[in-house]
N, C-alpha and C positions, 0 to 999 in steps of 0.2 A: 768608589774605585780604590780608595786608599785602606778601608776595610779586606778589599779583596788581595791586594798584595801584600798586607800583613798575615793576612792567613795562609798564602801561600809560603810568606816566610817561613812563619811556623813547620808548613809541612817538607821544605827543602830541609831547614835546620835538623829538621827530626829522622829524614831520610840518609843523612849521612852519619847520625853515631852509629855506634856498635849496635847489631841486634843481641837481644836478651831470650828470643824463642829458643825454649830447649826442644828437642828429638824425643821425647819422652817414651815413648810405648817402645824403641829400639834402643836408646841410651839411659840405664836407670840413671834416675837422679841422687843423687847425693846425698842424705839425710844429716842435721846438726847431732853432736854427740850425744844430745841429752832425748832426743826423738822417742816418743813413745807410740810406737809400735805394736804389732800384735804378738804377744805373749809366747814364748819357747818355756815348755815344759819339761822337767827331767827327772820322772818317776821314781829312781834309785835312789832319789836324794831325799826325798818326798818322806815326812815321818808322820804325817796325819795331825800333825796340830790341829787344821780347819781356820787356823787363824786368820789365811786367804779369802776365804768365804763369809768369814763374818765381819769382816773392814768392808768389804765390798757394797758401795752404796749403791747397787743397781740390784745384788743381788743376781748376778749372772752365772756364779760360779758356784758347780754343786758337784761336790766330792764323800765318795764311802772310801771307806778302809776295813780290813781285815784283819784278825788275829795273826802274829807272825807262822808262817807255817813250822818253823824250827822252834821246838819246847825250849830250848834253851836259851832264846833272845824274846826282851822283853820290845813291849810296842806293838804296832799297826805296819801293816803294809796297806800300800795304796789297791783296791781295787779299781774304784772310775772314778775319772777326774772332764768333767765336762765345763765347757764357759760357751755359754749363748754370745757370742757375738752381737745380734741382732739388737741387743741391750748393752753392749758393754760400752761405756764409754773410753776405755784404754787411760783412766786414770793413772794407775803405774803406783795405786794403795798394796794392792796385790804380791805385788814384786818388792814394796819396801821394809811389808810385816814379814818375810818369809825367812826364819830362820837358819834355813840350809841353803837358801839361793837355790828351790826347787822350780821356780818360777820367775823367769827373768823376759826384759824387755827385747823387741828385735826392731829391726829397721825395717822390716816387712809390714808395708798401709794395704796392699790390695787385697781386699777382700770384693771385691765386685759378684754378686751373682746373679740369677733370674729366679732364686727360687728361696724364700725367707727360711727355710726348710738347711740348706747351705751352710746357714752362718751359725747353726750347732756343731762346738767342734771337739771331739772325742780327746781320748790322752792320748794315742795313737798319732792324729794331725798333728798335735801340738808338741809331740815329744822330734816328729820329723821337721819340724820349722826348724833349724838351730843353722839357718844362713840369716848373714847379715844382725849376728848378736853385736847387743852395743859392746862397744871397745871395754866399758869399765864391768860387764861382764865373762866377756868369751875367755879368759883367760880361767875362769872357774869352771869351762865347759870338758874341759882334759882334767887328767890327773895330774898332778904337779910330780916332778922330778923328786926319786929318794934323795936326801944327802945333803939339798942344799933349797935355799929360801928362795921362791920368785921376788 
């Protein structure tokens, strides 16, 4: 008997804190600043190092590039830039070897699908993610103001 009203204890004690259930699938959740997320791409910035591709311990990221179409600038432009999801572990190697900040983190985790085929995702997907870029990126998502320092 006296087992049974201490567990009842427990469960009145427990009944009157706060609840902690979030709303999730109606209320996004929150993500910490440093959340590493699914990748925002942004092609113009993109110079073909490959640097990205070859940090990559999964090897999920595979990019070509092109000769510039203009004879008079030197370098590569980007033609496809593809990242298997299905492999990638969202280490955040990717984002921190990239010299132009062509490839930066997002707050965005749902990748849910029914078809493994899905989680191949073109430069196209990736260059349209640019919601919910981390804080210590989005500011390099605009062009900065002539004249004066951000």
């Amino acid at each position: 008997m006296k087992g049974l009203a201490k567990g009842l204890g427990v469960t009145l004690k427990s009944m009157t804190k706060e609840k902690i259930t979030y709303a999730y699938p109606d209320v996004p959740m929150a993500m910490p600043d440093r959340f590493r997320g699914v990748q925002h791409f942004d092609p113009d910035k993109c110079i073909v190092c490959n640097q990205c591709a070859r940090v990559c311990p999964t090897e999920c990221i595979t990019l070509t590039g092109k000769p510039n179409p203009d004879p008079e600038k030197k370098g590569k432009v980007i033609d496809t830039y593809d990242i298997n999801f299905e492999i990638c572990i969202l280490c955040d190697l990717c984002t921190e070897v990239c010299p132009t900040e062509a490839i930066v983190m997002t707050n965005n985790f749902e990748l849910a699908t029914y078809s493994r085929d899905d989680l191949f995702k073109n430069m196209k997907w990736l260059n349209e993610n640019n919601t919910n870029v981390r804080s210590e990126n989005s500011k390099n998502l605009t062009p900065a103001a002539k004249g004066g320092a951000n």
